[in-house]
C-alpha positions in Angstrom: -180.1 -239.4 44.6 -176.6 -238.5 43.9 -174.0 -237.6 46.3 -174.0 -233.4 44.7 -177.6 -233.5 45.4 -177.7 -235.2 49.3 -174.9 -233.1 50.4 -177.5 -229.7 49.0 -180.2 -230.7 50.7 -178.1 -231.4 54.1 -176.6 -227.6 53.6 -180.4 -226.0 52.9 -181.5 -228.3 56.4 -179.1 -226.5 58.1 -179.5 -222.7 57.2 -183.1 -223.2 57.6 -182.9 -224.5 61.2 -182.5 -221.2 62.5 -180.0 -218.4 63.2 -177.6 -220.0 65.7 -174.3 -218.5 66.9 -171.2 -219.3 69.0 -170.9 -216.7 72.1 -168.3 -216.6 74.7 -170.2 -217.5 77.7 -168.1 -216.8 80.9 -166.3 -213.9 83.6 -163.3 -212.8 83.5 -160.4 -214.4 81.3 -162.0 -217.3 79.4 -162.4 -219.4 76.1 -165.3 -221.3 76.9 -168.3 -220.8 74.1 -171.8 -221.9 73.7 -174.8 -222.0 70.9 -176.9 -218.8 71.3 -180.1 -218.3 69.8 -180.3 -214.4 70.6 -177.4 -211.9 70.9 -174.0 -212.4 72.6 -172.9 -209.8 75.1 -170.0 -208.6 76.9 -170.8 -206.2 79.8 -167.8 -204.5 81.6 -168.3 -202.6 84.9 -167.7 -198.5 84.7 -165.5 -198.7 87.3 -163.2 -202.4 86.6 -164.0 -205.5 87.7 -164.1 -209.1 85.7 -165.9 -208.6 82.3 -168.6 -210.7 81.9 -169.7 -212.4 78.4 -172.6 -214.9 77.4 -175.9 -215.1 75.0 -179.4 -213.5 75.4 -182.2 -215.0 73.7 -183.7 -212.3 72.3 -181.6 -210.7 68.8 -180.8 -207.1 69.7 -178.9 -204.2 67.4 -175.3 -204.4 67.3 -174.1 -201.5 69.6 -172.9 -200.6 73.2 -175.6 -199.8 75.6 -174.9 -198.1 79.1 -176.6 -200.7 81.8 -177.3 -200.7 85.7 -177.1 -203.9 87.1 -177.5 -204.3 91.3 -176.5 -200.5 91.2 -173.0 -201.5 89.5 -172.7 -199.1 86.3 -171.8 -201.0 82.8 -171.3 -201.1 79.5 -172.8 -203.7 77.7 -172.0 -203.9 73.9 -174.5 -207.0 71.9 -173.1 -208.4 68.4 -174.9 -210.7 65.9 -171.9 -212.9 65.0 -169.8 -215.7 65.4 -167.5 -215.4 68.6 -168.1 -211.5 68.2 -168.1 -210.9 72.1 -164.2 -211.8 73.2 -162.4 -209.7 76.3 -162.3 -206.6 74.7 -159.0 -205.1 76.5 -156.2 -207.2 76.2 -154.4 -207.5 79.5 -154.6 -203.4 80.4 -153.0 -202.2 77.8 -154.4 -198.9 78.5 -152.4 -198.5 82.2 -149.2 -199.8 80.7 -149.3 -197.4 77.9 -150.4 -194.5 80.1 -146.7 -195.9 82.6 -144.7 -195.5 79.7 -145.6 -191.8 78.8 -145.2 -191.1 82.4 -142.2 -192.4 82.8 -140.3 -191.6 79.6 -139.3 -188.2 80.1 -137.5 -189.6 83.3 -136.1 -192.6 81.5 -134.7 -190.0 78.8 -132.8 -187.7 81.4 -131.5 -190.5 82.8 -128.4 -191.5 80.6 
C-alpha cells in the first residue's frame, strides 16, 4: 500500500470517529481546553461574577439562552466549534469606555 493511500485511510479513520471539539473548560480568566463530545458553553452571571466555560455532552443550536442556576440569573451562549467559547469581554472594556465619555467633557474644559 503506498504511502498516498495509508496516509487516506488514516484521514477517513479519523473524521469517522466522531464529532470531537476543543472547549475552554474553566472560571474566570483561563486557557485551559479539553475534548468535548457535545457543545461548549460560556455562561456569564446577569449581574457580574467570574464567567464560567466548559463542554456539555449533548450537541445543542448555536445561540444564547437565558438560564437560572441556584437562583443566580445567566446567560449561557453554546457553539459547535473549535475553541468557539473564549471570555467574551476582554478585561471590561465596556466600564472603561463608559469612564472616558464621562470624563471627557471635563478633561476638555480643563486646558
Amino acid at each position: 500500500m503506498g504511502t498516498a493511500v495509508r496516509a487516506m485511510v488514516v484521514l477517513v479513520a479519523v473524521i469517522c470517529v466522531g464529532e470531537a471539539r476543543e472547549c475552554y473548560n474553566c472560571t474566570g480568566d483561563c486557557v485551559r481546553s479539553s475534548d468535548c463530545k457535545g457543545s461548549c458553553f460560556s455562561s456569564v452571571p446577569e449581574l457580574g461574577g467570574d464567567e464560567i466555560r466548559g463542554c456539555i455532552n449533548e450537541t445543542k443550536e448555536s445561540q444564547c439562552v437565558p438560564d437560572n442556576k441556584d437562583e443566580v440569573l445567566l446567560k449561557t451562549c453554546y457553539c459547535n466549534t473549535e475553541l468557539c467559547n473564549p471570555a467574551s469581554t476582554p478585561v471590561h472594556l465596556d466600564i472603561f469606555l463608559f469612564l472616558l465619555l464621562i470624563s471627557a467633557p471635563i478633561l476638555l474644559r480643563v486646558r
